[in-house]
Backbone and ligand atoms as CSV (ligand in chain L), in Angstrom:
chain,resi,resn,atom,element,x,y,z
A,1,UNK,N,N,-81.507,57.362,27.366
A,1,UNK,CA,C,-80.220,56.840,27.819
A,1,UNK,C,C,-80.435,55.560,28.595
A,2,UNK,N,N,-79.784,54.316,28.006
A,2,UNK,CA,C,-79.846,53.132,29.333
A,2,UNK,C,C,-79.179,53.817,30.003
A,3,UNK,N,N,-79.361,52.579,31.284
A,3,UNK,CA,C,-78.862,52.105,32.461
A,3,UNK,C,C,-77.285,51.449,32.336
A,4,UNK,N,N,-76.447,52.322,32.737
A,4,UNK,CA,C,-75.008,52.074,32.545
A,4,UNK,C,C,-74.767,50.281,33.732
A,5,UNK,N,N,-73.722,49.854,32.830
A,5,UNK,CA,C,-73.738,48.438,33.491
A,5,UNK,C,C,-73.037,48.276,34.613
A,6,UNK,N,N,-73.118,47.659,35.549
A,6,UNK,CA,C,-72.902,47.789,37.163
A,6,UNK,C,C,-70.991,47.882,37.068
A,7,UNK,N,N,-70.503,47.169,36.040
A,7,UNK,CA,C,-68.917,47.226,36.143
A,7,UNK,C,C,-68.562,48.777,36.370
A,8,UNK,N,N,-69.313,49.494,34.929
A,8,UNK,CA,C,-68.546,51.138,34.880
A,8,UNK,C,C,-69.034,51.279,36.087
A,9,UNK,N,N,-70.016,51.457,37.272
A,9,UNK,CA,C,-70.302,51.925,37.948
A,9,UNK,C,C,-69.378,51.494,39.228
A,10,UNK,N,N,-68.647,50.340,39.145
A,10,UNK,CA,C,-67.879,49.632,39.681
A,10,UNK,C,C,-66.386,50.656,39.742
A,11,UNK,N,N,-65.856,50.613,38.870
A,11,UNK,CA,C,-64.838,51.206,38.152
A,11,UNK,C,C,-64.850,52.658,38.420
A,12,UNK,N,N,-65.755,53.490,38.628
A,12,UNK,CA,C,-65.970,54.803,38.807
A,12,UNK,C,C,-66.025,54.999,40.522
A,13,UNK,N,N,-66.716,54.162,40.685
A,13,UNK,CA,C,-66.591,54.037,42.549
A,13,UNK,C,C,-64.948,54.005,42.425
A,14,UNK,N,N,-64.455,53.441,42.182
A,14,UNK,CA,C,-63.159,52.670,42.523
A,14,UNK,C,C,-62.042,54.079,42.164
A,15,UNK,N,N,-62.251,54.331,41.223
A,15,UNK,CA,C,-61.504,55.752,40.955
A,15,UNK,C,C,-61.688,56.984,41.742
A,16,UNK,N,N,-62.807,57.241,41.872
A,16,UNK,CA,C,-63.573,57.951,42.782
A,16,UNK,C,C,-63.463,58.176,43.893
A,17,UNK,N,N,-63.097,56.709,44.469
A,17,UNK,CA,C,-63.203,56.590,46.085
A,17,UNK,C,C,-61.577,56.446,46.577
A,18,UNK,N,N,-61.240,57.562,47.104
A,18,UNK,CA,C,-59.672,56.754,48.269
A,18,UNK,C,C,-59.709,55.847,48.236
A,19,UNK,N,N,-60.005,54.735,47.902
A,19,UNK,CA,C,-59.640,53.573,48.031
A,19,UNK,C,C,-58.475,53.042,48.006
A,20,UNK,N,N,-57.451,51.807,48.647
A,20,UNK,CA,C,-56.733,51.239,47.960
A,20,UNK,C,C,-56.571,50.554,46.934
A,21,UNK,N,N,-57.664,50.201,46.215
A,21,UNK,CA,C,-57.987,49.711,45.020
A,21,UNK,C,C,-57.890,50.272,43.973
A,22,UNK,N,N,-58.710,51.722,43.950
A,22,UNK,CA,C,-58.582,52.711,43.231
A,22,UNK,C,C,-57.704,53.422,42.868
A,23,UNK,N,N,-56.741,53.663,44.212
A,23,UNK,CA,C,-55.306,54.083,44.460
A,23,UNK,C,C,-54.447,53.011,42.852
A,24,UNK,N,N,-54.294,52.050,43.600
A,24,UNK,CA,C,-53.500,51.096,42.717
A,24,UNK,C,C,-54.052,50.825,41.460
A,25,UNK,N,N,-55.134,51.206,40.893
A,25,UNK,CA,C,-55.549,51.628,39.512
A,25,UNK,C,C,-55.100,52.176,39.173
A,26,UNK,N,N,-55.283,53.705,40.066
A,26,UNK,CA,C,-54.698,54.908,39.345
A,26,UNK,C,C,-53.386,54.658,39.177
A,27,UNK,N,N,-52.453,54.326,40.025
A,27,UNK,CA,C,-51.070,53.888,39.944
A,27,UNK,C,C,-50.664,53.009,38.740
A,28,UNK,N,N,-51.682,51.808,38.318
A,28,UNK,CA,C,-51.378,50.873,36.990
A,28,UNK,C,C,-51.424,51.521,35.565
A,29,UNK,N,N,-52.408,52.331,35.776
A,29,UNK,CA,C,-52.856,53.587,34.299
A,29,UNK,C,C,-51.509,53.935,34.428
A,30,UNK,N,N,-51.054,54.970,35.332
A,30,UNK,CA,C,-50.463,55.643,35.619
A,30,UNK,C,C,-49.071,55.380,34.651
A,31,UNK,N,N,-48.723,53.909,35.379
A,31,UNK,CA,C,-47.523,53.290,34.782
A,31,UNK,C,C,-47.574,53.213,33.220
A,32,UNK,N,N,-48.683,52.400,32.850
A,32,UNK,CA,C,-48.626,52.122,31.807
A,32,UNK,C,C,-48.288,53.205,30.692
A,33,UNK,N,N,-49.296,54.395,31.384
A,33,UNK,CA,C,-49.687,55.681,30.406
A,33,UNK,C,C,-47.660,56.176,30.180
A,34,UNK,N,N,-47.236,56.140,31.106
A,34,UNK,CA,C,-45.778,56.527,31.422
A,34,UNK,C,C,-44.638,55.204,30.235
A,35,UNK,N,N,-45.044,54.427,30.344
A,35,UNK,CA,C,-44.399,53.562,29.497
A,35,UNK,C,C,-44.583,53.668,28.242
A,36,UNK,N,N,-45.702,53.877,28.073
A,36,UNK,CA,C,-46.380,54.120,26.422
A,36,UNK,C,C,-45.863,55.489,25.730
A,37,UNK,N,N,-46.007,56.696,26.805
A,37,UNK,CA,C,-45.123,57.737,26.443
A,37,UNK,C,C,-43.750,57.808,26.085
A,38,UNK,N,N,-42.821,56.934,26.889
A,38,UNK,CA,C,-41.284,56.821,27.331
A,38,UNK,C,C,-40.730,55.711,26.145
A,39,UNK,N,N,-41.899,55.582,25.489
A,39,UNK,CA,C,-41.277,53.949,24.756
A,39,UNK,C,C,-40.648,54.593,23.319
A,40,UNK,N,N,-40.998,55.452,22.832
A,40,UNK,CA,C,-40.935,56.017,21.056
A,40,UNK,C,C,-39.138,56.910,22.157
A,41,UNK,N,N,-38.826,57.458,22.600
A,41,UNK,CA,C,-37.605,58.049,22.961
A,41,UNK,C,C,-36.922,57.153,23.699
A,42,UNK,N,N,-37.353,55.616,24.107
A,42,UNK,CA,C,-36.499,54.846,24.845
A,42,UNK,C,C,-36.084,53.739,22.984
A,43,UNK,N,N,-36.946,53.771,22.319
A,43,UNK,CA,C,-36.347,53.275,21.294
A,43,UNK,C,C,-35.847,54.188,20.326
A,44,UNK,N,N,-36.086,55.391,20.392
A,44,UNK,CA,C,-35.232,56.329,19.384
A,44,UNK,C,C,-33.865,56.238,20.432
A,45,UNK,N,N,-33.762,56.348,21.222
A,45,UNK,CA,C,-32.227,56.366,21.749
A,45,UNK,C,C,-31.843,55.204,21.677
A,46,UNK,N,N,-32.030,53.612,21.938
A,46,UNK,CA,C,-31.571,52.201,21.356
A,46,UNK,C,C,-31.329,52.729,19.952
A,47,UNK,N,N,-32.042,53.295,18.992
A,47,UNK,CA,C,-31.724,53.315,17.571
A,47,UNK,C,C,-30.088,54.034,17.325
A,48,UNK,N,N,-30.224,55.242,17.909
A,48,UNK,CA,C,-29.341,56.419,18.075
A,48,UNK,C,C,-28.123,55.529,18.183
A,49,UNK,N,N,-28.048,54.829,19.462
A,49,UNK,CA,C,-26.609,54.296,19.728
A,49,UNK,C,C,-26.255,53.114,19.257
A,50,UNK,N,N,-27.450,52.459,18.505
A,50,UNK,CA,C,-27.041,51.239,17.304
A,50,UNK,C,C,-26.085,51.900,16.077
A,51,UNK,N,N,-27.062,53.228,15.854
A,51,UNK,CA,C,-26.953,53.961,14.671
A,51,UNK,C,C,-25.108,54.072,14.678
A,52,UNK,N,N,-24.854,54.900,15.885
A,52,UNK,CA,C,-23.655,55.349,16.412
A,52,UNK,C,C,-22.257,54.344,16.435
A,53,UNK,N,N,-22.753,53.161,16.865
A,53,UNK,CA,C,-22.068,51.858,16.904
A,53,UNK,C,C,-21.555,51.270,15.729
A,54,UNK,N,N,-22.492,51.334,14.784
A,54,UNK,CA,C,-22.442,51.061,13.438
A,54,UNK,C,C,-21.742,51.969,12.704
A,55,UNK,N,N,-21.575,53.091,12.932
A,55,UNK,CA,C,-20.979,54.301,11.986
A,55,UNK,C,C,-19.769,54.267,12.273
A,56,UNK,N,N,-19.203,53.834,13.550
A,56,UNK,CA,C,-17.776,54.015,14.603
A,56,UNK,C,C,-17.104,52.641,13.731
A,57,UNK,N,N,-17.966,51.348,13.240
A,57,UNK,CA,C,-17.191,50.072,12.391
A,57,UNK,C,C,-17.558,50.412,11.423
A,58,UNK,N,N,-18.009,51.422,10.568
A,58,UNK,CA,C,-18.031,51.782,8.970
A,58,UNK,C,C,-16.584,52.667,9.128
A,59,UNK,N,N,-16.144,52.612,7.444
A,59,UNK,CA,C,-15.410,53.321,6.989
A,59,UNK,C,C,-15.329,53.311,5.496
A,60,UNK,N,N,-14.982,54.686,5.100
A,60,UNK,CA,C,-15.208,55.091,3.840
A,60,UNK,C,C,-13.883,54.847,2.879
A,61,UNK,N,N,-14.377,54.316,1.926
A,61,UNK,CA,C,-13.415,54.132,1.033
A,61,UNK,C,C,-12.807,55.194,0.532
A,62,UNK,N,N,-11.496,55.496,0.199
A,62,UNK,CA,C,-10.900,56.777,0.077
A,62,UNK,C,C,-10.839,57.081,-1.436
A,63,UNK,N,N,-11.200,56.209,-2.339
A,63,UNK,CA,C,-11.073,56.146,-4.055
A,63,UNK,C,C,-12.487,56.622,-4.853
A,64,UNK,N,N,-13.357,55.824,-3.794
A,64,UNK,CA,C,-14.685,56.073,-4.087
A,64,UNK,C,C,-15.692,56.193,-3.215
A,65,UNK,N,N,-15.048,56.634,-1.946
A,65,UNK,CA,C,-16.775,57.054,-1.323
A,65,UNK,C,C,-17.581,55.805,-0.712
A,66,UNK,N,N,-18.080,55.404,-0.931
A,66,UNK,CA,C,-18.820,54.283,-0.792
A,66,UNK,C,C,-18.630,53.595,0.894
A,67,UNK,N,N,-19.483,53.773,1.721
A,67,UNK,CA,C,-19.053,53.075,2.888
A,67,UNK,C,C,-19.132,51.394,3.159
A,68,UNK,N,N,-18.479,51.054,4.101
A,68,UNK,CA,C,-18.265,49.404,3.993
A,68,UNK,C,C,-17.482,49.140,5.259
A,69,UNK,N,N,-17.743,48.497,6.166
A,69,UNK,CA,C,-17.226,47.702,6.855
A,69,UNK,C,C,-16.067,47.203,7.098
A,70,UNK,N,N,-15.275,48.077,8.453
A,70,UNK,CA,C,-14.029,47.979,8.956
A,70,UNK,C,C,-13.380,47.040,8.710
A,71,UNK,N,N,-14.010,45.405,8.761
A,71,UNK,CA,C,-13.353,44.597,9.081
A,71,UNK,C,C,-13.097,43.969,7.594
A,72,UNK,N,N,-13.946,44.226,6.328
A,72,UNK,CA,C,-13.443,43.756,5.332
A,72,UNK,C,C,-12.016,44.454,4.592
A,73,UNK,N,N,-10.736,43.872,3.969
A,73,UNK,CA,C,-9.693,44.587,3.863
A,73,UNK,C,C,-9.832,45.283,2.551
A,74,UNK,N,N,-10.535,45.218,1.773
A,74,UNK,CA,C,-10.696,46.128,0.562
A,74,UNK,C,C,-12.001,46.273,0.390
A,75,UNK,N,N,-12.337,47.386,-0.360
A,75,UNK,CA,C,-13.702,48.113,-0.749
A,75,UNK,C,C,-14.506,47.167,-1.390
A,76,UNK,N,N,-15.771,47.155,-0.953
A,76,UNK,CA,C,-16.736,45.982,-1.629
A,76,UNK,C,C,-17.572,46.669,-2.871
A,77,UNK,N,N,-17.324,47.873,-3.324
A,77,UNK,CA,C,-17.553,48.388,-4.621
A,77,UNK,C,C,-16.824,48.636,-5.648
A,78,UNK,N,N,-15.505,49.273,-4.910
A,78,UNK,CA,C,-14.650,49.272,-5.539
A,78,UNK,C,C,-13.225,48.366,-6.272
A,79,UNK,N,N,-13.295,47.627,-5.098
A,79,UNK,CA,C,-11.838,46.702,-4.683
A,79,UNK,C,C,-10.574,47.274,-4.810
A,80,UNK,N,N,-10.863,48.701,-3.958
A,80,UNK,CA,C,-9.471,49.237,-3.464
A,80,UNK,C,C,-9.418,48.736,-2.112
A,81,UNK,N,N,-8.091,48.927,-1.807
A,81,UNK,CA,C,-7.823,48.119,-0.770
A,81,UNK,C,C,-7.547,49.629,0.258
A,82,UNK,N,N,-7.919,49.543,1.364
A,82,UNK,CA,C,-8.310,49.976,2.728
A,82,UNK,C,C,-6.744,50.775,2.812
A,83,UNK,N,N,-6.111,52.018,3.194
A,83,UNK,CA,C,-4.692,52.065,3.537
A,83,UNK,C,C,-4.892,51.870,5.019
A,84,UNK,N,N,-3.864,51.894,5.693
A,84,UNK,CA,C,-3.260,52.127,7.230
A,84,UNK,C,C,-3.972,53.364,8.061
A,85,UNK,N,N,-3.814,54.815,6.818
A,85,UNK,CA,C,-4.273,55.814,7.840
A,85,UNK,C,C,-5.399,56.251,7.020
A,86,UNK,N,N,-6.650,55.342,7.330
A,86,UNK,CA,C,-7.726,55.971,6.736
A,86,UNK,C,C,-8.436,56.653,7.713
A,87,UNK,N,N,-9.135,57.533,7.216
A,87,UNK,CA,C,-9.429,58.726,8.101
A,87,UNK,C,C,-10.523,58.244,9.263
A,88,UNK,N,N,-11.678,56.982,8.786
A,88,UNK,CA,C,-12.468,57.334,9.750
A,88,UNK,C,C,-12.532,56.615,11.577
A,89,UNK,N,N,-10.790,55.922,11.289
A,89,UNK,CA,C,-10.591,55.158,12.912
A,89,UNK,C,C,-10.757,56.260,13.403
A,90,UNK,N,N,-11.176,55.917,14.777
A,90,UNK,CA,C,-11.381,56.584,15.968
A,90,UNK,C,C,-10.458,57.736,16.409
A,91,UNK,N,N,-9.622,56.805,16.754
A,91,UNK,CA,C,-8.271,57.661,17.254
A,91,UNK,C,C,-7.059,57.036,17.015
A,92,UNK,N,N,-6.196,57.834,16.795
A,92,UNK,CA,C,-4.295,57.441,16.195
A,92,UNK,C,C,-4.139,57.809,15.446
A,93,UNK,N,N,-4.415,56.874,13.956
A,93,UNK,CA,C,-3.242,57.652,13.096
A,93,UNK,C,C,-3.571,58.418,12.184
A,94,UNK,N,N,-4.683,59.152,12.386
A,94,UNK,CA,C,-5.633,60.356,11.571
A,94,UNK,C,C,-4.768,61.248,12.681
A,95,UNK,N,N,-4.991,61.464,13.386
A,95,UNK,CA,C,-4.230,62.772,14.210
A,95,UNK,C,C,-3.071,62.855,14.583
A,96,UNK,N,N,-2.335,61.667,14.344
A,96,UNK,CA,C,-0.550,61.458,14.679
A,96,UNK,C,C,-0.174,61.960,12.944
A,97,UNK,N,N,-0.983,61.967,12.024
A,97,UNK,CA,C,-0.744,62.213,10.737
A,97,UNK,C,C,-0.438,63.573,10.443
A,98,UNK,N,N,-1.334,64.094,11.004
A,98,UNK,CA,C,-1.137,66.014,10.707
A,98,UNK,C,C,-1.438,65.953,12.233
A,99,UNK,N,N,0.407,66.686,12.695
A,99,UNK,CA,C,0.276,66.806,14.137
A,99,UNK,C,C,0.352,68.421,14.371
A,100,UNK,N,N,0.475,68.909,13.276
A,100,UNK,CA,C,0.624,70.388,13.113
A,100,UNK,C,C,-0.376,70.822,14.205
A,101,UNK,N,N,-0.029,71.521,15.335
A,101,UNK,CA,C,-0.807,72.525,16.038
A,101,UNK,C,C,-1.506,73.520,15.209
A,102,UNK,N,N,-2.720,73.841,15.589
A,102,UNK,CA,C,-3.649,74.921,14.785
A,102,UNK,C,C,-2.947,76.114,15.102
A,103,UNK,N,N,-2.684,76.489,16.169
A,103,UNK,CA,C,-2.121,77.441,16.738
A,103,UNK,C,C,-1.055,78.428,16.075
A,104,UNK,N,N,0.151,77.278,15.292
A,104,UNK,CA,C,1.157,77.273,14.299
A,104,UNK,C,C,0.469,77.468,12.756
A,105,UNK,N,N,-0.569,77.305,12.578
A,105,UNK,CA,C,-0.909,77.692,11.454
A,105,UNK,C,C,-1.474,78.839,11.004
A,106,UNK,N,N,-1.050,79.137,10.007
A,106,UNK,CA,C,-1.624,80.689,9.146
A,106,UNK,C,C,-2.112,79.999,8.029
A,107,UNK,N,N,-3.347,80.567,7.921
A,107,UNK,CA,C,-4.387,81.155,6.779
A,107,UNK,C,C,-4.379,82.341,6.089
A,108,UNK,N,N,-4.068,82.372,5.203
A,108,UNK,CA,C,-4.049,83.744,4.689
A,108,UNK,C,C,-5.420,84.060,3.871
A,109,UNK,N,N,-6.042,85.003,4.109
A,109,UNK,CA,C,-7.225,85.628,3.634
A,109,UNK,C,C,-7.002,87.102,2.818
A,110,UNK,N,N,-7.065,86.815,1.727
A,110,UNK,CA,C,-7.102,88.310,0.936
A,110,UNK,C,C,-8.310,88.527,0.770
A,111,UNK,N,N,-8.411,89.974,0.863
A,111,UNK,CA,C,-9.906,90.490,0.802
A,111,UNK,C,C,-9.988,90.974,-0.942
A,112,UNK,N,N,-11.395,91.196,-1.349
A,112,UNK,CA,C,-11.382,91.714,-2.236
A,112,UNK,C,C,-12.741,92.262,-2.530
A,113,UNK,N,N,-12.406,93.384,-4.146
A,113,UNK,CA,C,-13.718,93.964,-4.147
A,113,UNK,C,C,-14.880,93.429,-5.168
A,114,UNK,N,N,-15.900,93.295,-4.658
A,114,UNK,CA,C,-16.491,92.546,-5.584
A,114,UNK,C,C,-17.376,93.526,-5.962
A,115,UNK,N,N,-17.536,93.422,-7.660
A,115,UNK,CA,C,-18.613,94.671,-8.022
A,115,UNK,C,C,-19.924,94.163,-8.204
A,116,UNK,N,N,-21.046,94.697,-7.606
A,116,UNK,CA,C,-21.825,94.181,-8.003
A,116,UNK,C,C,-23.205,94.615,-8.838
L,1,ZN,ZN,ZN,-14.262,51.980,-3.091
C-alpha cells in the first residue's frame, strides 16, 4: 500500500476534527447531498404544474376527440368549430348546463339473473 497523499490526510483531519472547517464541510456536502436529492421531485413537481397548466388551456374537440388549444376557434384536425358550452372550461357553463341536483335524481337499477 503507498503512502496516502497529505491532502486526503488533510481532508480526514478536517472531517474528523470539531473543527470549524470541518463543521462547514460537513455542512457544504450536506447541502449539496440535500439538493441533489430534492432536485428529481422539485422538477417532477415544476413538470406536474406545467403539465396541469397546459391541460386547464387544452380542450377537446367534441366531433372528434383530438385535443387542441383553447385559444384557437375551430379544431386543428378536424375544422369543427369549438361550441360555447364545451365541456372542458373550468367553470360556468358545463355546470349552469345540467343544473339538475344529484339529489333529485333517480337511477333505476333492475337486477337480474344471470345463468351461468
Ligand atoms: Zn376535431
Amino acid at each position: 500500500m503507498g503512502r496516502l497523499p497529505p491532502l486526503v490526510w488533510l481532508l480526514a483531519l478536517l472531517l474528523l476534527l470539531p473543527t470549524p472547517v470541518g463543521r462547514a464541510l460537513i455542512d457544504v456536502l450536506g447541502g449539496v447531498a440535500l439538493v441533489l436529492l430534492a432536485l428529481p421531485f422539485i422538477l417532477g413537481g415544476l413538470g406536474w404544474i406545467g403539465w396541469k397548466v397546459l391541460q386547464s388551456r387544452m380542450t377537446v374537440c367534441p366531433s372528434c376527440g383530438a385535443a387542441s388549444f383553447q385559444a384557437t376557434p375551430v379544431c386543428a384536425v378536424c375544422g369543427s368549430a369549438f361550441s360555447e358550452t364545451n365541456g372542458s372550461q373550468p367553470t360556468g357553463s358545463r355546470f349552469e348546463a345540467d343544473s339538475t341536483p344529484a339529489s333529485s335524481v333517480t337511477i333505476d337499477v333492475t337486477a337480474e339473473d344471470v345463468e351461468s
